[in-house]
N, C-alpha and C positions, 0 to 999 in steps of 0.2 A: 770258200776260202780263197778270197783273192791269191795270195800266194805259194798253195801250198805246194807245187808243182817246185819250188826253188828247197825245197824242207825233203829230208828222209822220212823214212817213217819212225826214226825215232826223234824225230824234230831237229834234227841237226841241217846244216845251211848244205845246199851241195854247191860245188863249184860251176854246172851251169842247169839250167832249167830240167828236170825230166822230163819234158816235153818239146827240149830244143829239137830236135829233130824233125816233127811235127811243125812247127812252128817257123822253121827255118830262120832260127834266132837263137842265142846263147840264154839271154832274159827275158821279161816278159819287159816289151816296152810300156809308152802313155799311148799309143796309135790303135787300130785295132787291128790286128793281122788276120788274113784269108788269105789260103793256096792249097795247092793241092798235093795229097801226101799217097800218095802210088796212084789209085783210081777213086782217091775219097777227096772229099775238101774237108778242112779242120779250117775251124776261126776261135778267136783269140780278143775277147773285149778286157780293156783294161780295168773295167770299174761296172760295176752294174749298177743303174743308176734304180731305186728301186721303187716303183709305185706304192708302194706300203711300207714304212720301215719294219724289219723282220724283230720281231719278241728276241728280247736279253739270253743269251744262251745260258742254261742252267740244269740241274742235273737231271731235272723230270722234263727235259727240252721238250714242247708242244710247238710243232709248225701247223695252225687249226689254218682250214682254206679259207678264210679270207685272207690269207694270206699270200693266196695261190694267184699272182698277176702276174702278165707279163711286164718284164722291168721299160722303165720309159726307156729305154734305148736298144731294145727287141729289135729294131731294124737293122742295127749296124752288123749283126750278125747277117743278113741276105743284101748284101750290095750288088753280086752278079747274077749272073743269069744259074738257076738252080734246077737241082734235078727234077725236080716235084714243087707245085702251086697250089695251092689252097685258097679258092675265095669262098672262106665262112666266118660266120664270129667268130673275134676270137675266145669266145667260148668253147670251139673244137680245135683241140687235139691231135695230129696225124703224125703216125707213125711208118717210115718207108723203111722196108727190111729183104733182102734176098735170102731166099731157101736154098743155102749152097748145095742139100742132096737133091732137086729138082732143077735147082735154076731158077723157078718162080719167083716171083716180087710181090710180096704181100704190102696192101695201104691199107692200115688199120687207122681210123676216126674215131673220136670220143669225143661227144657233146656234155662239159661237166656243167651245162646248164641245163639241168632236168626239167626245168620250169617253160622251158623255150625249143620246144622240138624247130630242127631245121630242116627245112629242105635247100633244092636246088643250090647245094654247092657244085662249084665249078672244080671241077682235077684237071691241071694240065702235069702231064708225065714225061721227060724224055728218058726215054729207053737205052741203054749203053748200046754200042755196036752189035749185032751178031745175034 
């Protein structure tokens, strides 16, 4: 939903973004915004440009995976330098998540190419302070 962030949940307009904050903008501009919001980054594309146009939404809504691509402008989202690297097809999936009761950092992978086992992906990690 391009804009749903400007919308209530009863569809009504708000007067600035629910995500200005995040954002550090009132609207959602044409640019694409990245910064950082306590010790996280949030980014902000204005348009997803999409490698498959997505099926008509309707009441028995089907999103089948061939529908499942990254949109052609997937990059604008990692412009700087990030916490976590991934060099695999992108056929894999990675997930970075802290275990607030341990501290721990789980990096969970998913190949949804079942037909194409990978090896030798490359992780590069950096670690928060401490």
């Amino acid at each position: 939903m391009q804009n749903a962030s400007l919308l209530t949940e009863w569809r009504l307009r708000r007067p600035r973004s629910g995500l200005a904050d995040l954002w550090g903008i009132d609207a959602p501009s044409y640019e694409p915004v990245q910064r950082l919001a306590g010790k996280r980054r949030v980014a902000y594309l204005p348009r997803l440009a999409y490698s498959i146009e997505p099926p008509a939404p309707s009441l028995n809504y089907r999103f089948a995976n061939e529908h499942w691509k990254l949109p052609k402008n997937y990059s604008e989202l990692a412009r700087d330098r990030l916490t976590l690297s991934v060099q695999a097809p992108l056929s894999v999936a990675a997930e970075l998540v802290e275990q607030k009761s341990s501290g721990n950092w789980l990096l969970h992978l998913v190949n949804f190419d079942y037909t194409r086992p990978v090896d030798n992906v490359v992780i590069k990690l950096r670690l928060p302070e401490g």
